[in-house]
C-alpha positions in Angstrom: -156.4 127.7 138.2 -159.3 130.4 137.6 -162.6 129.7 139.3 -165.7 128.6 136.4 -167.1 132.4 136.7 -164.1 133.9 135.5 -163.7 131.3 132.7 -167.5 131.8 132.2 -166.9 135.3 131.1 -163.9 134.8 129.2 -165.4 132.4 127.3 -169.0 134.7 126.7 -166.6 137.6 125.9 -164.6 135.7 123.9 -166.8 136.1 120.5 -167.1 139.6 121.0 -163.4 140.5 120.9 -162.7 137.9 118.1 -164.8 140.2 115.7 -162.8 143.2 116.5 -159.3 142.2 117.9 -156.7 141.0 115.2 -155.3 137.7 116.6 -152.7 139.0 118.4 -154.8 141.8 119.8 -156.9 138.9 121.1 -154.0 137.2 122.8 -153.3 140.7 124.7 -156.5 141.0 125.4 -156.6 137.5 127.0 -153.4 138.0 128.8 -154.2 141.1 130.4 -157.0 139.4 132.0 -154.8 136.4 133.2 -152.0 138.7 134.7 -155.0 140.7 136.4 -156.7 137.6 137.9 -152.9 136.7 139.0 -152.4 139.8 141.1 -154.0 139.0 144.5 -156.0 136.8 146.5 -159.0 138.1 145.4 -158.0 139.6 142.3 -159.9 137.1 140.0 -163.0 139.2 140.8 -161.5 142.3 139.2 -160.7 139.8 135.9 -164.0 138.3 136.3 -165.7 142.0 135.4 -162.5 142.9 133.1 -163.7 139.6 130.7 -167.7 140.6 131.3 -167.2 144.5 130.5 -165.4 144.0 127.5 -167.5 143.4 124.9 -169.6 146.5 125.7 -166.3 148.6 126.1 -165.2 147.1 122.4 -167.9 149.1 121.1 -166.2 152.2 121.7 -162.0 151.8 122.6 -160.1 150.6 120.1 -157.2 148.2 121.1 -154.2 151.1 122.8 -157.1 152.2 125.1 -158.2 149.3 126.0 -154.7 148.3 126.9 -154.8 151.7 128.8 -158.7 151.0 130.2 -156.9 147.1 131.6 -153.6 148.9 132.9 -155.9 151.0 135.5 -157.7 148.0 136.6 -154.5 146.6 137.3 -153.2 149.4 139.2 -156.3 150.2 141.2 -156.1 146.2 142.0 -153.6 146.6 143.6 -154.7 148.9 146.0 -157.8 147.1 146.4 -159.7 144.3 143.8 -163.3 145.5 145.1 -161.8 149.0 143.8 -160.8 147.5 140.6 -164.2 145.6 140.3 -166.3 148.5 140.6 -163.8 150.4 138.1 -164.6 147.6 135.2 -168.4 147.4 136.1 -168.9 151.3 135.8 -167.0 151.2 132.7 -169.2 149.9 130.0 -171.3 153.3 130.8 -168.2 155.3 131.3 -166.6 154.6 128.3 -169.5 156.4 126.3 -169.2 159.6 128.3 -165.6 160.4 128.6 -163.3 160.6 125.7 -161.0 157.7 124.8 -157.5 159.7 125.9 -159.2 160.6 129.2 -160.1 157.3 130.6 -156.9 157.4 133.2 -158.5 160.4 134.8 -161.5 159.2 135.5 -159.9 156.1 137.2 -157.2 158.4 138.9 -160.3 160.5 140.7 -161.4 157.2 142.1 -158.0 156.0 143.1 -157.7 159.4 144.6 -160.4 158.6 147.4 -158.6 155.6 148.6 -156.6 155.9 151.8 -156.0 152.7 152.4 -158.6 152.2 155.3 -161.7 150.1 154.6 -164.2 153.2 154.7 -162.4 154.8 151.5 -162.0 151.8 149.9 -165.7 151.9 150.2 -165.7 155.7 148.8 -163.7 154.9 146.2 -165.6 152.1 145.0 -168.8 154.3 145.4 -167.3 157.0 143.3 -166.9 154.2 140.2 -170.3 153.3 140.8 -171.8 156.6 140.7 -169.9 158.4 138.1 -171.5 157.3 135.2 -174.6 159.0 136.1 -173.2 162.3 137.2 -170.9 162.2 134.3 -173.9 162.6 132.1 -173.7 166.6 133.9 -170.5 167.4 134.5 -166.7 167.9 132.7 -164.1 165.9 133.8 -162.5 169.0 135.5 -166.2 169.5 137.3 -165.7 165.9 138.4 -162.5 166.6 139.7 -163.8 169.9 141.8 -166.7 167.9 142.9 -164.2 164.8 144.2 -162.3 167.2 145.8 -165.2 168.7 147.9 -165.8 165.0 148.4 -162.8 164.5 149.2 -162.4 167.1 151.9 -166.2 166.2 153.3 -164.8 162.5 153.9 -162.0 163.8 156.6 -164.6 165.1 158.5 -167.5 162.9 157.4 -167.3 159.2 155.4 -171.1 159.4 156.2 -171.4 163.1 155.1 -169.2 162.5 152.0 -171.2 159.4 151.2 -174.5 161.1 150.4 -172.7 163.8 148.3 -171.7 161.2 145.7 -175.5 160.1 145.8 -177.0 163.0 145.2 -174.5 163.8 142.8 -176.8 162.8 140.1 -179.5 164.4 141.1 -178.2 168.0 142.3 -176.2 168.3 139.2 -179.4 167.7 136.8 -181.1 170.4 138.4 -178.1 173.1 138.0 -177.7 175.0 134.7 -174.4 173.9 132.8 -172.9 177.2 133.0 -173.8 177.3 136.3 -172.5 174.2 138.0 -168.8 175.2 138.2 -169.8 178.1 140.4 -171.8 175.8 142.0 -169.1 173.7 143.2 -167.0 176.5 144.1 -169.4 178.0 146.5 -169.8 174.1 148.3 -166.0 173.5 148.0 -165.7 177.3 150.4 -168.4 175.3 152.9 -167.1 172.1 153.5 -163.8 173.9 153.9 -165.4 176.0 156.7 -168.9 174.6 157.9 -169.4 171.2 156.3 -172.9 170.5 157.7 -174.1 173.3 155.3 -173.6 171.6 152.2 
């Protein structure tokens, strides 16, 4: 038995993926979402934001990447559902910045962050919800430079690495594109050395 807000978005998303799922699309569709809200204790949450995210993410995966898009919920799940929820809610704007094929590699730079103690779980779920907006500056193998130097500022510093992802957005915006790889380079060399530099 699902609690009424899951149901509540399966049944508002419902419509949505009946225009563009054929009827057995729709049933895989639906069933993902079951066998995600069956995973955990609290993995109905994850489902919850799976059912509310899809029509938005219909707009622009068709039906083997959304399979794909659901799979990683699933799998960050069950490291952590509050890392799978912010996965599906940051994916409606995700979706529309990354290409269709590289969806798994955004969610594998957030798994990435997860350690398995509460404070990267945190991380993690931070980097899903920030993303989307530093996305709009960087490529995905920026991204993957700038989680690394996140990455290595969080051994020292959860704080420290915290407030790199939230400036993210804002740093990036003010760096020339050809310039932002170089960029990350030269921050990448201080954290490795002299962290409270960057």
């Amino acid at each position: 038995k699902f609690p009424a807000a899951v149901l509540a978005e399966f049944r508002g998303a419902l419509p949505h993926a009946s225009q563009r799922l054929s009827e057995q699309d729709l049933l895989t569709w639906a069933q993902e979402g079951i066998t995600l809200a069956h995973a955990s204790i609290r993995s109905w949450e994850a489902a919850l934001e799976y059912f509310k995210a899809t029509p938005r993410v219909l707009e622009h995966l068709d039906m083997s990447h959304v399979l794909n898009w659901a799979s990683w919920g699933q799998r960050l799940s069950e490291h952590s559902p509050a890392i799978s929820c912010a996965y599906f809610q940051a994916s409606p704007e995700a979706v529309t910045l990354l290409p269709s094929h590289r969806i798994g590699d955004w969610a594998e730079l957030g798994r990435s962050l997860y350690k398995g103690s509460w404070k990267s779980g945190a991380m993690a779920c931070q980097f899903f919800q920030t993303s989307p907006r530093f996305l709009r500056y960087l490529s995905l193998r920026e991204a993957r430079q700038f989680v690394l130097l996140v990455d290595s500022l969080s051994e020292r510093s959860y704080e420290l690495a915290s407030e790199c992802l939230a400036l993210g957005e804002t740093v990036f915006a003010g760096i020339e594109k050809e310039d932002r790889g170089l960029f990350l380079d030269f921050a990448s060399v201080l954290a490795q050395n002299n962290h409270m530099d960057i």
